[in-house]
TORMI-167955 format. One record per residue (C-alpha): residue in one letter; residue number from 1; z, y, x. Coordinates in Angstrom, 3 decimals, padded with zeros to 6 digits, always signed. Last residue first. Layout:
A,NUM,Z,Y,X $
...
This chain:
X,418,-015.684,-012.166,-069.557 $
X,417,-016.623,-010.254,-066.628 $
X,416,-013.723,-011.320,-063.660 $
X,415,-010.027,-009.653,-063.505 $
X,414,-008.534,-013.118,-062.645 $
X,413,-007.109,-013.361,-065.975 $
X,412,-010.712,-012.464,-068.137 $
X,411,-012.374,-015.029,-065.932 $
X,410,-009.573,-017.287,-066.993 $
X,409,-010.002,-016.779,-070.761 $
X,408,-013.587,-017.192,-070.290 $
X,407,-013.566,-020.416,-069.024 $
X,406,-010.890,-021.816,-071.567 $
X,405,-013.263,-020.293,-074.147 $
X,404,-016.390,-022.327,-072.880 $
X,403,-014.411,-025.304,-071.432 $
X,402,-013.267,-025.653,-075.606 $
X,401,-016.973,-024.817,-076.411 $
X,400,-018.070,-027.794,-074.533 $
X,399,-015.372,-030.106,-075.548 $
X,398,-016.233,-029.374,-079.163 $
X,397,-019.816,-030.210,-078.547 $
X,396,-019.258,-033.313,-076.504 $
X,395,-017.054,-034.365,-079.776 $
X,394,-019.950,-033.810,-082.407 $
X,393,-022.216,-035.593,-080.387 $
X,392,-019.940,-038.486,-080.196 $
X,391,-019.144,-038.231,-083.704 $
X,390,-022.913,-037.821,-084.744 $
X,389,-023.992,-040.696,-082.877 $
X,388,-021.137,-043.138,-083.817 $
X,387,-022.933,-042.693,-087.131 $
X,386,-026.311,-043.544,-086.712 $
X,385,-024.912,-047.019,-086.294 $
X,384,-025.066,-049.398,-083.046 $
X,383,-027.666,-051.209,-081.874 $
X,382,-026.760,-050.808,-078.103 $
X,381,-030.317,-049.601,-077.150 $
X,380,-029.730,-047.205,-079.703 $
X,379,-026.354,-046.164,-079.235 $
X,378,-028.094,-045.070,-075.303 $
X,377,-030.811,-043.456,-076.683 $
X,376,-028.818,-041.161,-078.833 $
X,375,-026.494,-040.162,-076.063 $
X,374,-029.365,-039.885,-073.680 $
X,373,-030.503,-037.589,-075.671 $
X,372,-027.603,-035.501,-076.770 $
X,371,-027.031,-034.872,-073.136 $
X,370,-030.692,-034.120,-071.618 $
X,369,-031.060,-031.928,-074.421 $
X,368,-028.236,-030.162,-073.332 $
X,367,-029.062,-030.230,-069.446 $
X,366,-032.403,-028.866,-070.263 $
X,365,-031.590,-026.324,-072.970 $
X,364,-028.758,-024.917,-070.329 $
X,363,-031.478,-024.829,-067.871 $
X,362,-032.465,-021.370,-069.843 $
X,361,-029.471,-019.775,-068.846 $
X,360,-026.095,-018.805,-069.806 $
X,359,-023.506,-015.751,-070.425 $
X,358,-024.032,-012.627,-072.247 $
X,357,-023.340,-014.211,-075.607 $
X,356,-019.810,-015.132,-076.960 $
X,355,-021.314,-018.616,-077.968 $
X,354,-022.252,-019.236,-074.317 $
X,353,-025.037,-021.243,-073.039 $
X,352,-023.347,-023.990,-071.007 $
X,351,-025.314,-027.258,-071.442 $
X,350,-023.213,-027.973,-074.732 $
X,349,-024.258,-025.062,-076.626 $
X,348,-028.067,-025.073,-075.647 $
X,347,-027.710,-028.550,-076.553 $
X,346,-025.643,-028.085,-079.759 $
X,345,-028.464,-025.318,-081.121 $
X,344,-031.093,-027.705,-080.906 $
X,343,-029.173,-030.849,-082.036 $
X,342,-028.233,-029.086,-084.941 $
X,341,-032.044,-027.837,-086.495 $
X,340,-033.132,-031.379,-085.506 $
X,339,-030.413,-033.189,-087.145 $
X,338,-032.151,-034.364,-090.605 $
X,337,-035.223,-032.044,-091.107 $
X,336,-037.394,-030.437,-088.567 $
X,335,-040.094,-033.776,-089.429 $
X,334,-038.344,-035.428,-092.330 $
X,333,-040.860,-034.107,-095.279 $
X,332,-043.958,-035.035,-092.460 $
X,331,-046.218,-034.350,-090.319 $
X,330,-048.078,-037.301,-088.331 $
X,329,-049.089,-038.507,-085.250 $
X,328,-045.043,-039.130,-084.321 $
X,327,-045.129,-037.837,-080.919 $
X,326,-047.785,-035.419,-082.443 $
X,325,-045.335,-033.922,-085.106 $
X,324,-042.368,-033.314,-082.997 $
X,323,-044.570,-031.652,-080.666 $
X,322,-045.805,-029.312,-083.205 $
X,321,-042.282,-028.713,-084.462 $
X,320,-041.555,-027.857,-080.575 $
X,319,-043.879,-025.094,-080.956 $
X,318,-042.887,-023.596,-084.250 $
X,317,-039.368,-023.223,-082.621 $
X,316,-040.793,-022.008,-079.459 $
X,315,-042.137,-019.362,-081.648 $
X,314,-039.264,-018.980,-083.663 $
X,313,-037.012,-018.335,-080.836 $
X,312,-039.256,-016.164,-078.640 $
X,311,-039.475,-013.714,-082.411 $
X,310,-036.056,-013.846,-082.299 $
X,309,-035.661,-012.813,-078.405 $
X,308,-038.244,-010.055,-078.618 $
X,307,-036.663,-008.446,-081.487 $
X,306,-033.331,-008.230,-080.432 $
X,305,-034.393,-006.772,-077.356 $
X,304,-036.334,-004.450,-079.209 $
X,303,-033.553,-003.429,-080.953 $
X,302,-031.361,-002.864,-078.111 $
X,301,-033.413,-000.424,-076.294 $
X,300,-031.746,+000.182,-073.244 $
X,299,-030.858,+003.214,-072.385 $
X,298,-027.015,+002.899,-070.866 $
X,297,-025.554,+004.273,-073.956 $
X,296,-027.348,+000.716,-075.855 $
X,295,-026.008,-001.640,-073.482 $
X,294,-022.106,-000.215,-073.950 $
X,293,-023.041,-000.939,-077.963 $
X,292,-024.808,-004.287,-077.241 $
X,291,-022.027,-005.062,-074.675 $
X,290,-022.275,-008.977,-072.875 $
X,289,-024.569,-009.585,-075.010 $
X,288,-026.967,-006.507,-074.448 $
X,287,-026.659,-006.911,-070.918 $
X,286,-027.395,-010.554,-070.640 $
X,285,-030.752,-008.984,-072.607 $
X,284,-031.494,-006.046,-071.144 $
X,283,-031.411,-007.994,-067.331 $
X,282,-033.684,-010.670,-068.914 $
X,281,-036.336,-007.607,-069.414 $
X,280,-036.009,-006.476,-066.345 $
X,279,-036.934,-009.010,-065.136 $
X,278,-036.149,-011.986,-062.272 $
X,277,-033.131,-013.689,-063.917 $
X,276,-033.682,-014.096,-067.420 $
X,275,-037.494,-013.904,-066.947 $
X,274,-037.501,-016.693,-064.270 $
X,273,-035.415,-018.622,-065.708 $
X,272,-037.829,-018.691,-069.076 $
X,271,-040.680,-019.485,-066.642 $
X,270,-038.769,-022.257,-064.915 $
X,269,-037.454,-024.026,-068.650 $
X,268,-041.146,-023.331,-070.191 $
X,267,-042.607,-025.534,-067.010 $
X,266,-039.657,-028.030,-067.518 $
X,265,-040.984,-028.571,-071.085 $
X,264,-044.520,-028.699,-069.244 $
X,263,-043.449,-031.643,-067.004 $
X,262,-041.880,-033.543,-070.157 $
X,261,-045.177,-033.353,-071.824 $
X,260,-047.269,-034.084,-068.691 $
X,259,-045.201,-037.653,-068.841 $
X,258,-043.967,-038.218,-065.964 $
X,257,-044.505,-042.660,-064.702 $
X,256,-045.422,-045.015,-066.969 $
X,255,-042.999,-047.643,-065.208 $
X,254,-042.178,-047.431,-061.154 $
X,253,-043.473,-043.890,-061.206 $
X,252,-040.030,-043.190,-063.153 $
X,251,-038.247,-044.404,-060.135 $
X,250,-040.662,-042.677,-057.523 $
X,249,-040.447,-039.339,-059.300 $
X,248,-036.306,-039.159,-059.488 $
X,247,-036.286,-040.480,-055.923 $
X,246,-038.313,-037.454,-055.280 $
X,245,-036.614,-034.858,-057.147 $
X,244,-033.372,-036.021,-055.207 $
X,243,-034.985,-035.959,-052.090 $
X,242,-036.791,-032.455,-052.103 $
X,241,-034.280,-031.108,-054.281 $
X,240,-031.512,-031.701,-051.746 $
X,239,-033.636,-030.539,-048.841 $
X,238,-033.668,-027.168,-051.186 $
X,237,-029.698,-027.128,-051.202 $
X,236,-030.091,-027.945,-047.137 $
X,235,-032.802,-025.358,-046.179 $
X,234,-031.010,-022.273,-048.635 $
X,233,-028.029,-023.097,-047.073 $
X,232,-029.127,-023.154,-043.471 $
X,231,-031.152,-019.943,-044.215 $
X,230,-027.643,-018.051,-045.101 $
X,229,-027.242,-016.934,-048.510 $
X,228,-026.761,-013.569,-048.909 $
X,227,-024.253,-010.429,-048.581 $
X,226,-025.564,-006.669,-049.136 $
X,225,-026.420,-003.915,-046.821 $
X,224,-030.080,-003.607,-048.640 $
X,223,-032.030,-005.381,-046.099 $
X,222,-029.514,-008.181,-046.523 $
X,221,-030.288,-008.356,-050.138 $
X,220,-033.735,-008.220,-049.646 $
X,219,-034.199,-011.227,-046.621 $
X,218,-031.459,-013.310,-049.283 $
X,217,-034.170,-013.072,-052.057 $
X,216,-037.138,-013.776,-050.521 $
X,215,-034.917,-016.914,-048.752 $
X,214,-033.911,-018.131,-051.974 $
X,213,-037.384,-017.789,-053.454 $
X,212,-039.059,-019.472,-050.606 $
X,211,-036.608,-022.130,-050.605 $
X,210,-037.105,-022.523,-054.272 $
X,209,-040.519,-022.603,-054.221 $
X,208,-041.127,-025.167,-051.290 $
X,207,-038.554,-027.653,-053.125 $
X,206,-040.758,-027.382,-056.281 $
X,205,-043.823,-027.496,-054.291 $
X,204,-042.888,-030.556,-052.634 $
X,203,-041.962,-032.325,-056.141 $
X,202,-045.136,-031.041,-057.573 $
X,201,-047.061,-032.789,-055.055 $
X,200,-045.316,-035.867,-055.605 $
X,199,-046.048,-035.909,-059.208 $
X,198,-049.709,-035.609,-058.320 $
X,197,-049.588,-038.587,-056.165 $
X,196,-048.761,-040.685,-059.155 $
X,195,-051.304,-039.340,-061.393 $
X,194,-049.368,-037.490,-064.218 $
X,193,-049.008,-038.832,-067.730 $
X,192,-050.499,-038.317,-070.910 $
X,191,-050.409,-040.887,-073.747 $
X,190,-047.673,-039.702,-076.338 $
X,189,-047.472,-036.029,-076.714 $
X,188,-050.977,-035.074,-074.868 $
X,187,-052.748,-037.650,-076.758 $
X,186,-051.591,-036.181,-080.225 $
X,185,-052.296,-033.269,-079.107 $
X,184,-055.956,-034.294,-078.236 $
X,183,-057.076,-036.277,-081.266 $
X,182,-057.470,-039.736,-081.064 $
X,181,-054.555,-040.288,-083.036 $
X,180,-055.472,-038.204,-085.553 $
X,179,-052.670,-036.682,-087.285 $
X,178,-051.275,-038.293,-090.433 $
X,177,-050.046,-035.843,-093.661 $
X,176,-047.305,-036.359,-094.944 $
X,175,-045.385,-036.058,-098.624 $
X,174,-048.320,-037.547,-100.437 $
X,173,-047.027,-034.867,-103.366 $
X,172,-048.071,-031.919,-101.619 $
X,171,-047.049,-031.437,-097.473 $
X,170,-047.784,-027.250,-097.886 $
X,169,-045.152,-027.817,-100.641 $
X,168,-042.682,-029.407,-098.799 $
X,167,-043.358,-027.096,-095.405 $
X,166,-042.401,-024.084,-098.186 $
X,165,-039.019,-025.241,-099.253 $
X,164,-038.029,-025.829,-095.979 $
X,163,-038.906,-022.456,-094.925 $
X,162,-036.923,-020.877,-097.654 $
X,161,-034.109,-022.564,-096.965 $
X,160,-033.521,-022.757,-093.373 $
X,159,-035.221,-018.949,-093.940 $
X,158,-032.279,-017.919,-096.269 $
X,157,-029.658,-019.482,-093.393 $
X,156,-031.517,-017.283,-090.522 $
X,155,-030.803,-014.126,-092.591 $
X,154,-026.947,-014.873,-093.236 $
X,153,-026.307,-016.467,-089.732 $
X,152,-027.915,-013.471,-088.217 $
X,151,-025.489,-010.827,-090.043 $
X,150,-028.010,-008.538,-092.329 $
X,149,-027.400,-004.780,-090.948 $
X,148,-031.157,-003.725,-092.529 $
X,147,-033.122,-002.386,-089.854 $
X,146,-031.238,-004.410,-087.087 $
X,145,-030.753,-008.254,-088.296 $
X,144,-033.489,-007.754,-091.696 $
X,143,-035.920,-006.019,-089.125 $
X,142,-035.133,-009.059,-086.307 $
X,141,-035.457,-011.830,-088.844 $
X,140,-039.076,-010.655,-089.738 $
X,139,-040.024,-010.336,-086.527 $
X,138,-039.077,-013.989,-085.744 $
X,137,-040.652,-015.479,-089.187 $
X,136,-043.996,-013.310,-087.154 $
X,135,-043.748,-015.462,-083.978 $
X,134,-043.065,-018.644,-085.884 $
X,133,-046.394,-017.901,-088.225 $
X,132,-048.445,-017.374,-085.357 $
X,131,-047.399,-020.521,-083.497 $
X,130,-048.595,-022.057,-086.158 $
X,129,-051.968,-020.275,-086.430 $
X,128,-052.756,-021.027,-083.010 $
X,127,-051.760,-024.520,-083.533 $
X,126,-054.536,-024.223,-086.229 $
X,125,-057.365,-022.266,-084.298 $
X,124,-056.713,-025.141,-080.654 $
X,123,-057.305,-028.151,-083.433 $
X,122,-060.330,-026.748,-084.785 $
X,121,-059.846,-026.003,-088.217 $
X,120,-061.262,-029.359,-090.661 $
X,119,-059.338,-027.850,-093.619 $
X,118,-057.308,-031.041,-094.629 $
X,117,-056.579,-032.475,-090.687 $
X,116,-056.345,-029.474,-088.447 $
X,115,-055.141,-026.704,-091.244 $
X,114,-052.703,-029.345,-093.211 $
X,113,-051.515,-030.710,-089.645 $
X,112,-050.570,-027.466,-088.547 $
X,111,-049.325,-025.952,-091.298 $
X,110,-046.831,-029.167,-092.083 $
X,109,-045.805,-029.186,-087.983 $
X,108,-044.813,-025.229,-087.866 $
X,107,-043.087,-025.630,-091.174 $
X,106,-040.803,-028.536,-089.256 $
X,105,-040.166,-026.428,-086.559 $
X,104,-039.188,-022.916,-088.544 $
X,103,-036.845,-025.706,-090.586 $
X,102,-035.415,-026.763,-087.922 $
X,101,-035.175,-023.356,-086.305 $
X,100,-033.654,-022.124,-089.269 $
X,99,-029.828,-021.381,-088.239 $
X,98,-030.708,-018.718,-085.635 $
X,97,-027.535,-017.010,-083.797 $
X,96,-026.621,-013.814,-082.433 $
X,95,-024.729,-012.953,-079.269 $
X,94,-027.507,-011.995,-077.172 $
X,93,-027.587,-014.547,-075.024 $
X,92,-027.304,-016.759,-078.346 $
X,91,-030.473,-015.424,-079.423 $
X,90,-032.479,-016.992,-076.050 $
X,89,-030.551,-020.009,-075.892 $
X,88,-032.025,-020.926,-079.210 $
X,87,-035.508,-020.596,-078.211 $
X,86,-034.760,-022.998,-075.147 $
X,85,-033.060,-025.048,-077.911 $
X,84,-036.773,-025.652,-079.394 $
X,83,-038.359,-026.714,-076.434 $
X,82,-035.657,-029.149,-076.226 $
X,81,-035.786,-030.737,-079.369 $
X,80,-039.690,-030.991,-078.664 $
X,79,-039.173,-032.661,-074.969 $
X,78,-036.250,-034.688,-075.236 $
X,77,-038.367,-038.050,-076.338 $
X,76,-040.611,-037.507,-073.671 $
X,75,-037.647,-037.955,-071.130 $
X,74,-035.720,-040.628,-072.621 $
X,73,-038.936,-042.699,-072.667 $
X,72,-039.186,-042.753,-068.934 $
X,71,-036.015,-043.328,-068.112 $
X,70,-036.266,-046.379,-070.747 $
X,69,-039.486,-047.615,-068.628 $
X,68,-037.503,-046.652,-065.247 $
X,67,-034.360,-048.852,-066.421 $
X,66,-031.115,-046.748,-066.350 $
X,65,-030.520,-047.877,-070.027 $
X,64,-031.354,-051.464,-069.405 $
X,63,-028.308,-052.599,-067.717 $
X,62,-026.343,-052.477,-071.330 $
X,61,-022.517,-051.855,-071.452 $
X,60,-022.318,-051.296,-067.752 $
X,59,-025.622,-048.566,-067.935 $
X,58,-024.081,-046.694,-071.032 $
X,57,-021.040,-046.025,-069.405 $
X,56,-022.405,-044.694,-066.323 $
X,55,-025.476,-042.811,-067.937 $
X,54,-022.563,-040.824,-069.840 $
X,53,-020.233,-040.197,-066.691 $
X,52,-022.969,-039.035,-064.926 $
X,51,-024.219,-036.680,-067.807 $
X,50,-020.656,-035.521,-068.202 $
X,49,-020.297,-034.487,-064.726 $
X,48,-023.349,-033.008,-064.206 $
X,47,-022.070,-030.885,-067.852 $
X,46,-018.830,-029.807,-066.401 $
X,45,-020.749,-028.466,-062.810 $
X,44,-023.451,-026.317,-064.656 $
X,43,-022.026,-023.280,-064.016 $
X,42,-017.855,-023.705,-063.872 $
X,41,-017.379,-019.991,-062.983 $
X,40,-013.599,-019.856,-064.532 $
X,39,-011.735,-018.256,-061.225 $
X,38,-010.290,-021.962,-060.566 $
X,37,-014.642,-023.158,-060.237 $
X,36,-015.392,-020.312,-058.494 $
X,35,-012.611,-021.050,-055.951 $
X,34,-013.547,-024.516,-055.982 $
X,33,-017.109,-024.048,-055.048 $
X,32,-016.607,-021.770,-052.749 $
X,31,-014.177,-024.305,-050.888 $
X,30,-016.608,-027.464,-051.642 $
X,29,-019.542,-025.103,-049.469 $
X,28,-017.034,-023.882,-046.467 $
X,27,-015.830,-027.388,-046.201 $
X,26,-019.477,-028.537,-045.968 $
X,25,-020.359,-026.386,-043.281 $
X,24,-017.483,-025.635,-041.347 $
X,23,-019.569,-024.992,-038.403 $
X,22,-017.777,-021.292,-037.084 $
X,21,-021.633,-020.067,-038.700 $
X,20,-021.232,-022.036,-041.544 $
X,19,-017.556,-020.261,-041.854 $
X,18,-019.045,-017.059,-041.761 $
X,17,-021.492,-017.411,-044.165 $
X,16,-019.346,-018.776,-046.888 $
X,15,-017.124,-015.516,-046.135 $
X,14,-020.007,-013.305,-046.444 $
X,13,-021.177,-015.336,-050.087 $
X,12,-017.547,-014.626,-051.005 $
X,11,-017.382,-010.977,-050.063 $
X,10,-014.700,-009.755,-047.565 $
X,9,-012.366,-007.667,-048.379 $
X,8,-011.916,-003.897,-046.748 $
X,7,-014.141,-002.192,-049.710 $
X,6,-012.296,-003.794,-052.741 $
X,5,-009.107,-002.766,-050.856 $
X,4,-010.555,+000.813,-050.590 $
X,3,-012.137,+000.547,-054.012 $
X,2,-008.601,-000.441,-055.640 $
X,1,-006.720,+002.495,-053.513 $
């Protein structure tokens, strides 16, 4: 009797359709959107919300927060702590955790600039050899997590350790070590922006892309007997892009303008989505947290997903600690120390990744970032102690897992995946 009922109601996405097609249009949209919303699906709407609410406050209490120049700053300045929580959503999808990314980060910085600047490597050999050394910390955790039965947080907190330990000794007594400024990371991480009608080009091929992808999509899902988006969806929600992406580029054009740094953070966001969502691989991986054991009698080899998404973790990790490094032109004691390591996981946290696993994505690194930064930048511009910016943080944090488990509790009541 359930699959007959199941069977004789309509789908959602086939009752969105048909009322677009009686012309309900938006009633149709803020009516799926509300019933998702009741049913637990809040996506990325709590976290809009906050961001608005954040730039709101921040803008009355000083006007030059929403400034282009500040804008513009903002951005570059969430680039390497957000590189690093894309890592982080990666393991939590899975229901694990990595405690040492700070540390993997600020290692990553210390070999680089002792190989580039001490040893005379070329620049491209010694980021190689970072980036290296984060993939193989990754493999290592993976064979202690499923080889040995070592809990995550236990493996990943003897690396915070150990790695920290070893960036201060690669550092010697001088304690940093300065990176050229001429030099071309260095450059790339503080001085390299996009010509202005490049940035609009993007913006048009962004909006392009997703209606083609949304419209790909939708052609194979009706081909298949199942319900899609209809084409005057798809053309409005990519319209929205269109605009808001270019009022977003003409504001920050009005100062410096997009930094290529915070352009390819967004690129590592996309391609990360498109994994997650597009592969199989990304399929193993919701559906090893979700059910590692219930994954694992389906086929799927849960080892090497665990693999692949620690060793992604420590390489992004050892990535962003080479960012860190060149926004500052120099590695040092402090760089992956202090709150990096916390930020990183709180962002992927706070912009909806899920500490149960199985649920999230790899905008939830962007949003998150996007949080904590503008948090930080906005105490800052009001000269106000280092302190208020750990309670706030803290607080957005505990909200966010609070909508997390409320969320899931009511997913779980109206008989949805948990």
């Amino acid at each position: 009797m359930a699959d007959v009922r199941a069977a004789e109601t309509p789908a959602p996405l086939d009752l969105l359709d048909e009322r677009l097609r009686r012309g309900d249009g938006w009633r149709a949209v803020a009516g799926g959107l509300w019933q998702r919303v009741r049913s637990g699906d809040l996506g990325a709407l709590p976290i809009v919300l906050g961001l608005v609410v954040i730039w709101t406050v921040f803008q009355s209490l000083n006007s030059v927060f929403l400034s282009s120049a500040n804008l513009v700053n903002l951005l570059m300045e969430s680039a390497s702590v957000g590189i690093i929580a894309l890592g982080v959503v990666c393991v939590l999808l899975v229901g694990q955790i990595d405690l040492s990314v700070g540390s993997v980060s600020g290692l990553s910085a210390a070999l680089t600039a002792v190989t580039f600047v001490t040893h005379g490597w070329p620049l491209l050999l010694s980021m190689a050899a970072a980036l290296g050394a984060g993939a193989l910390v990754g493999v290592v955790y993976a064979q202690m997590v499923t080889r040995l039965g070592v809990p995550s947080f236990v493996a990943t907190l003897a690396g915070l350790l150990s790695f920290l330990g070893i960036q201060l000794w690669l550092l010697g007594d001088t304690g940093a070590i300065n990176l050229p400024f001429e030099s071309d990371l260095v450059h790339f991480a503080q001085l390299a922006f996009l010509p202005e009608w490049l940035s609009y080009v993007l913006v048009v091929v962004a909006a392009g892309w997703l209606f083609a992808t949304g419209y790909g999509l939708a052609r194979t899902r009706r081909a298949a007997g199942l319900s899609a988006r209809s084409t005057s969806l798809l053309v409005a929600r990519s319209t929205a892009v269109l605009l808001g992406l270019g009022f977003a580029v003409w504001y920050l054009n009005r100062a410096r303008g997009v930094g290529w740094l915070f352009v390819s953070f967004v690129a590592l966001v996309l391609v990360l989505h498109y994994a997650l969502t597009r592969t199989g691989w990304g399929r193993s991986v919701f559906a090893v947290g979700g059910n590692a054991e219930a994954a694992r009698r389906a086929g799927i080899n849960v080892r090497r997903v665990y693999t692949s998404v620690f060793v992604l973790c420590s390489t992004l990790a050892a990535l962003g600690g080479m960012i860190a490094a060149a926004r500052l032109a120099a590695a040092n004691q402090a760089t992956g120390a202090g709150d990096v390591n916390l930020n990183a996981i709180a962002a992927a946290v706070i912009g909806g990744t899920s500490l149960f696993g199985g649920r999230g994505s790899a905008f939830s690194a962007l949003l998150g970032i996007l949080v904590i930064q503008s948090i930080s930048n906005g105490l800052t511009l009001l000269d106000l102690d280092s302190s208020f910016r750990f309670i706030i943080t803290g607080l957005v944090l505990a909200l966010a897992v609070t909508l997390d488990s409320v969320a899931r509790r009511s997913r779980v009541a109206h008989g949805r995946a948990a």
